[in-house]
Every structure is written in structure tokens, then in C-alpha cells.
C-alpha positions as CSV (number, residue, x, y, z in Angstrom):
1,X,130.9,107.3,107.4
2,X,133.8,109.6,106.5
3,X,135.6,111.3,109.2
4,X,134.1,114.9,109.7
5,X,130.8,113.7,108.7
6,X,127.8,113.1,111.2
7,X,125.7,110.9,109.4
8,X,125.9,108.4,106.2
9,X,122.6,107.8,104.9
10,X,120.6,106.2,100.9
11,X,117.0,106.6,99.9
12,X,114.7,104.1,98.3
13,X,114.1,103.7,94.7
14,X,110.6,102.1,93.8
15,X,110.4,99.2,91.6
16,X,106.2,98.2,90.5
17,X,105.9,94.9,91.5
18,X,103.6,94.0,89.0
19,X,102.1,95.5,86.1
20,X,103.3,99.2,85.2
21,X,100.3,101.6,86.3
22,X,100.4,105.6,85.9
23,X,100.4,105.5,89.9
24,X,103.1,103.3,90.2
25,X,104.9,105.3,87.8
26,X,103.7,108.8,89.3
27,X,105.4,107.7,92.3
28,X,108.8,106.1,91.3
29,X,109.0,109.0,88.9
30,X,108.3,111.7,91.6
31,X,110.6,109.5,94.3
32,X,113.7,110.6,91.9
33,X,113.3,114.5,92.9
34,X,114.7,112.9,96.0
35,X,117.1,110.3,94.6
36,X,118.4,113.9,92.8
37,X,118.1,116.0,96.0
38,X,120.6,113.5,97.6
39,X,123.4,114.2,95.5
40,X,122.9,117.8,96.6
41,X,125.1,118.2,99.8
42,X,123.3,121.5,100.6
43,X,119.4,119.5,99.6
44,X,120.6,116.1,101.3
45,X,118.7,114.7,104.8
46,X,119.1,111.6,106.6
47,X,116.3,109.4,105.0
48,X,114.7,107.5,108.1
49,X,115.0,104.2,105.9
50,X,118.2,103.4,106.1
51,X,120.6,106.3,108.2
52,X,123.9,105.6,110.1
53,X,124.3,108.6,112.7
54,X,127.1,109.0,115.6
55,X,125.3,108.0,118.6
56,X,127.5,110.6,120.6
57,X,124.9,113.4,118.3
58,X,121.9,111.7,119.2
59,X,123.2,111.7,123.1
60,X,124.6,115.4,123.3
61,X,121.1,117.1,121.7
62,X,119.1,114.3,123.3
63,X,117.9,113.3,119.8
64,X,115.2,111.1,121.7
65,X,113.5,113.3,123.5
66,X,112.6,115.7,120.1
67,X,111.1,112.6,118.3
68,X,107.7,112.2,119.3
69,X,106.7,115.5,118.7
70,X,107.7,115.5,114.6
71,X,106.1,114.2,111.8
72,X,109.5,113.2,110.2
73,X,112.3,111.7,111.9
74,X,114.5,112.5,108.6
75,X,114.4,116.1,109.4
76,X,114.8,115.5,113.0
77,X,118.4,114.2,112.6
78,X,119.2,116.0,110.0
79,X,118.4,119.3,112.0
80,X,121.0,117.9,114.3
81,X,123.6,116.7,112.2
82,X,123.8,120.6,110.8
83,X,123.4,122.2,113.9
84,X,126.7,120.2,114.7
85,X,127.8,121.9,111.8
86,X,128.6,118.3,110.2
87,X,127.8,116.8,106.5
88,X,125.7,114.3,105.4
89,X,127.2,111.3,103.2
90,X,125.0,109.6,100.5
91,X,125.9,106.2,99.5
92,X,124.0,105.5,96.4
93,X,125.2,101.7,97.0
94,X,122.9,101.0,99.5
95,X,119.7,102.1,97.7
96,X,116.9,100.3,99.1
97,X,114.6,99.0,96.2
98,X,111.2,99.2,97.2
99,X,109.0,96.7,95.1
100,X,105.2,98.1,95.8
101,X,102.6,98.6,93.5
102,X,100.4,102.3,93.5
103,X,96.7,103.4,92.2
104,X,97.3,107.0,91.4
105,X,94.9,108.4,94.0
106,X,97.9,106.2,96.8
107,X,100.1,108.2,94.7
108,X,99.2,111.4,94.6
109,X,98.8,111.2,98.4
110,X,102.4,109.8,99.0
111,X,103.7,112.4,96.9
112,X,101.3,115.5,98.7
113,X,102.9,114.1,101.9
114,X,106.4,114.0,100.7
115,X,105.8,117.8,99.5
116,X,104.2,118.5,103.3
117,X,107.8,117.2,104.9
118,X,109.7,119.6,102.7
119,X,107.9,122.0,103.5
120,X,107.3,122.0,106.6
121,X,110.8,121.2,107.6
122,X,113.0,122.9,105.1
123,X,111.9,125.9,103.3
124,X,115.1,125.9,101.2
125,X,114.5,122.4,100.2
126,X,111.1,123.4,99.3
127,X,111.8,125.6,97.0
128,X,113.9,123.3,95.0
129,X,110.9,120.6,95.4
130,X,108.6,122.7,94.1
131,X,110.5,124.1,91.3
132,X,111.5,120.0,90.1
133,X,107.8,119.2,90.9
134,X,106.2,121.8,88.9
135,X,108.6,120.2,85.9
136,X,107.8,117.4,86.8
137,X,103.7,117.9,86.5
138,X,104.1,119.3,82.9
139,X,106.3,116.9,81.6
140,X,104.5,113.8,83.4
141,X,101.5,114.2,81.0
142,X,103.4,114.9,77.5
143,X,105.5,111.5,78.5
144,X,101.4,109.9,79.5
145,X,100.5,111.1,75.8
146,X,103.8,109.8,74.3
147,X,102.6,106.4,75.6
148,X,99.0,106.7,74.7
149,X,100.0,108.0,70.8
150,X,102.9,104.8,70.7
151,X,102.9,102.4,73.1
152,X,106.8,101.8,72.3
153,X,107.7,104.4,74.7
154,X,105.7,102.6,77.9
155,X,106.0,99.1,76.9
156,X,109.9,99.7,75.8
157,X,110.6,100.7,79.4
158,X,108.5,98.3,81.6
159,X,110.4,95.3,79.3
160,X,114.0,96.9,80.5
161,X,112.8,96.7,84.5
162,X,111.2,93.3,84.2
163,X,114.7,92.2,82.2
164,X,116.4,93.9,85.2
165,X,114.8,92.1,88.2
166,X,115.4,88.8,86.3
């Protein structure tokens, strides 16, 4: 962590473990909103994953004690690593690749959850979910149908990540 900063945290960036399905895609394409929301200082929270935090914060606000009664431990910190009035470091190095297959309906659950957190937690960050979201939801279906009409545009991309994990 850099001096002045109270926590250093990455995200996850899922990889389908085997064949390419529109769930598994749903949800590594959705999971970028957050990848993108990270390099956002005034968007970023400590992902729960993989977070480094200065155990002298989680002793002065008696980080413990709030734990049990949230859904989301990312917010949990992250409330206190503000209310310090310190930043959050991303390291995009440490990106934890998550190699997990999803049927659309897994999907679409994952990704109503994600949207609860924000919510829930962070209005402001909300707001900006929604907003990439709602992009995200028209432009998910014209890429579906570029796919469909040529099957370049899927088959082109699932080569490049099976190339990539060797």
C-alpha cells in the first residue's frame, strides 16, 4: 500500500472454464463494470477477494464487531477506510482469474446480486452501475445477434482466451 492510503485491494476477472456459453459470457462481461469501477478512485471498494487493510483501522472502528450484521464485507471496510478519510489503491497486477463456468439463469442472479450490493451500500456507485448496466443490456443483445448472423465474432474471441490460458 502507498503511504496515506488505508487499504490496497484487485477484483476478479472471470475466465469460462470450458465451453463459451451466453451465461458465462453475461457474467465476465457484466464483472468488467467492476474491473472499470476500480479504476475510478471515487467508484473503487475494497473487494472481499483479495484486500490488504491497516489492521490499526479495523482495531480503532472495531471493524469486527460491524461484520455480521452486513451482507457485504467489501462495503464494510470500505465504509471505514473513507470514514478515515483514506484512499483505496487498486493493483490491477493481482487480478484474481476466476475459471468457472455459468448457465444464464446463475448469471443473471450473480449479476441481480452484484446490483443489490451497490445499491444497497452505495447510492453513488449505483447510479453509475445502473447507467453502465443499462448499456450494457442493449449492447449485450446486438453483440448475441452479431454472433448468431456470423459466428466469426464469437468463435474469433473464445479462440484468443483458449490461446491465452495455453
Amino acid at each position: 500500500m502507498v503511504n496515506g492510503s488505508g487499504a490496497a485491494t484487485t477484483y476478479r476477472f472471470y475466465v469460462p472454464l470450458g465451453r463459451l456459453s451466453l451465461g458465462s459470457l453475461l457474467r465476465a462481461s457484466f464483472n468488467m463494470i467492476g474491473i472499470t469501477a476500480m479504476q475510478n478512485p471515487v467508484a473503487r471498494f475494497t473487494w472481499g477477494g483479495s484486500t490488504a487493510i491497516w489492521k490499526w483501522i479495523l482495531d480503532k472502528w472495531d471493524v469486527r464487531d460491524y461484520l455480521p450484521y452486513y451482507l457485504s464485507d467489501d462495503y464494510v471496510i470500505t465504509h471505514f477506510v473513507h470514514r478515515e478519510g483514506r484512499a483505496i489503491d487498486f493493483v490491477p497486477e493481482s487480478l484474481v482469474l476466476t475459471l468457472e463456468d455459468a448457465g444464464i439463469k446463475e448469471a443473471f442472479n450473480w449479476t441481480v446480486r452484484q446490483l443489490w450490493y451497490v445499491r444497497v451500500y452505495g447510492f453513488r456507485g449505483f447510479l453509475l452501475y445502473a447507467v453502465s448496466y443499462t448499456l450494457y443490456a442493449i449492447t449485450l443483445p446486438i453483440g448475441a445477434a452479431l454472433s448468431i448472423i456470423n459466428p466469426f465474432f464469437c468463435g474469433a474471441w473464445s479462440s484468443a482466451v483458449y490461446h491465452w490460458r495455453g
